[in-house]
N, C-alpha and C positions, 0 to 999 in steps of 0.2 A: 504494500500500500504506500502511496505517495504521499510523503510532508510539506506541504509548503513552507520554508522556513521563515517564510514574510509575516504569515501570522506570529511565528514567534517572539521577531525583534517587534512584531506591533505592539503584542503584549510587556514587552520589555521597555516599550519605551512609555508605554501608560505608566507603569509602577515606577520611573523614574520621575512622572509626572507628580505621582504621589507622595511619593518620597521628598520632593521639591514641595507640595503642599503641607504636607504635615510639618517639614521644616520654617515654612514660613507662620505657618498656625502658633509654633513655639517661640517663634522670633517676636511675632508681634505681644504676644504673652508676657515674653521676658521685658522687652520696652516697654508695656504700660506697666510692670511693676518697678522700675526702674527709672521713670518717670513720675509715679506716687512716691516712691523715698527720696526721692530727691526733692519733691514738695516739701517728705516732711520733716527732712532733715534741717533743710532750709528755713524751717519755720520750729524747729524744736525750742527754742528761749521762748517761744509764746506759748508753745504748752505746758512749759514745764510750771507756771504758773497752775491750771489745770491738772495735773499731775500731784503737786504738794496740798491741794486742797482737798481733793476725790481720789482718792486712792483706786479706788474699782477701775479709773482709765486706766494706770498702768497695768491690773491685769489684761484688760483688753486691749491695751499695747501688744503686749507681751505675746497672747491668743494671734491678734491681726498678725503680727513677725513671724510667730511660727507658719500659718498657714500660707505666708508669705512667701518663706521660704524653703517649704514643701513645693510651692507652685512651682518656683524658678528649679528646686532640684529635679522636678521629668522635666522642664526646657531642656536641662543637661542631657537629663537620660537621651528625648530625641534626639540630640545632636548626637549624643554617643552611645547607638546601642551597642550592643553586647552580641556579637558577634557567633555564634556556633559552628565550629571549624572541622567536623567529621563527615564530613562530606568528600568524597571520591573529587581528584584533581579534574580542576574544570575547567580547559581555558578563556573560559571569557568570566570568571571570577578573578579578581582584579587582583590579589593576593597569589593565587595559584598561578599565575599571568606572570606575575616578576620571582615567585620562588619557589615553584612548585617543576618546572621544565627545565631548568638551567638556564644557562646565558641566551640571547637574543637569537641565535642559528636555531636551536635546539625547540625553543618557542616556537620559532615560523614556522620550522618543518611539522610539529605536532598539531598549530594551528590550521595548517593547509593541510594536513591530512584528515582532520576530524571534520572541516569544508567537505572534504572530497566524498564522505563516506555519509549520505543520505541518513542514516540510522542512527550515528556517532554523533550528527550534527544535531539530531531534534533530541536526543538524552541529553548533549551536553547544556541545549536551551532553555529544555523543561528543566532540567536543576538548576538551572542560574535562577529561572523564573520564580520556582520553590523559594530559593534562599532570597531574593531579593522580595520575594512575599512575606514572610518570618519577619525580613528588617523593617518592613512597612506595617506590619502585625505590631510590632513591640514601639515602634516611632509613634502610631495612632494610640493605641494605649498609654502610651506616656504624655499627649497631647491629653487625650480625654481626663485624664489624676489631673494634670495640670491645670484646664480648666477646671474643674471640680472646684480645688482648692484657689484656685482666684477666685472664683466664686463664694467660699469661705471667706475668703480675705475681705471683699468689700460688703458681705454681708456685717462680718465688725464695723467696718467703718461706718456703714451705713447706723449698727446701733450704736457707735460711738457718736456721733453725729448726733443720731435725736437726743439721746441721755445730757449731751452736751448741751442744746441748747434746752432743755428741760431745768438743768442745773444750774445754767446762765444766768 
């Protein structure tokens, strides 16, 4: 039976689409909390007023920070998943690509052989596709915790905020 291998770099190039999505989902995550501590760091001499007086804001300081920086640690995580490396050398996995074949001869020839060979080329596609699914599996997972807990995060602020002007 015949493979087209076109479907396969299609798919291969969707899930780098994705992967580019989920990275920017975390980026922009990381800048708006990045942009709130820098508010309120900027402005921390005006709260610390509010601070000495209501003691309950610094717990919910303290609450907002953490969940704050829960949120920015899956930013991390998508940027750097966690790679699972038992998989059968593959060459168009980018790793097994510069150190799995030896030097750059040895690469080309193995490259243009597994071209050559209809059957070698769609296994070694399907696993690339597998594995770059797993890193788009664990990138979307770490974006979803990540919002979560911003979500957390400006849920405090949000009841720091009324408490604040309640106390006002």
């Amino acid at each position: 039976m015949s493979h087209d291998p076109n479907n396969y770099w299609e798919q291969l190039e969707r899930l780098e689409k994705l992967i580019r999505a989920s990275e920017l989902k975390a980026g922009v995550i990381f800048s708006f909390h990045s942009l709130i501590l820098g508010l309120f760091v900027d402005r921390l001499d005006y709260f610390q007023q509010v601070f000495q007086k209501h003691p309950v804001f610094i717990v919910l300081l303290l609450l907002w920070l953490l969940f704050v920086l829960i949120s920015i640690y899956y930013c991390f995580r998508c940027f750097m998943p966690r790679l699972e490396l038992k998989y059968p050398k593959n060459v168009f996995f980018f790793m097994d690509a510069v150190r799995a074949f030896g030097g750059i001869e040895e690469y080309t020839k193995k490259l243009m052989e597994i071209c050559q060979d209809e059957e070698a080329l769609s296994a070694q596609l399907s696993q690339q596709i597998h594995v770059e699914s797993k890193i788009i599996d664990q990138k979307f997972a770490s974006v979803q915790m990540s919002i979560k807990f911003f979500g957390l995060s400006f849920a405090f602020v949000i009841v720091t905020l009324l408490l604040w002007l309640i106390f006002a």
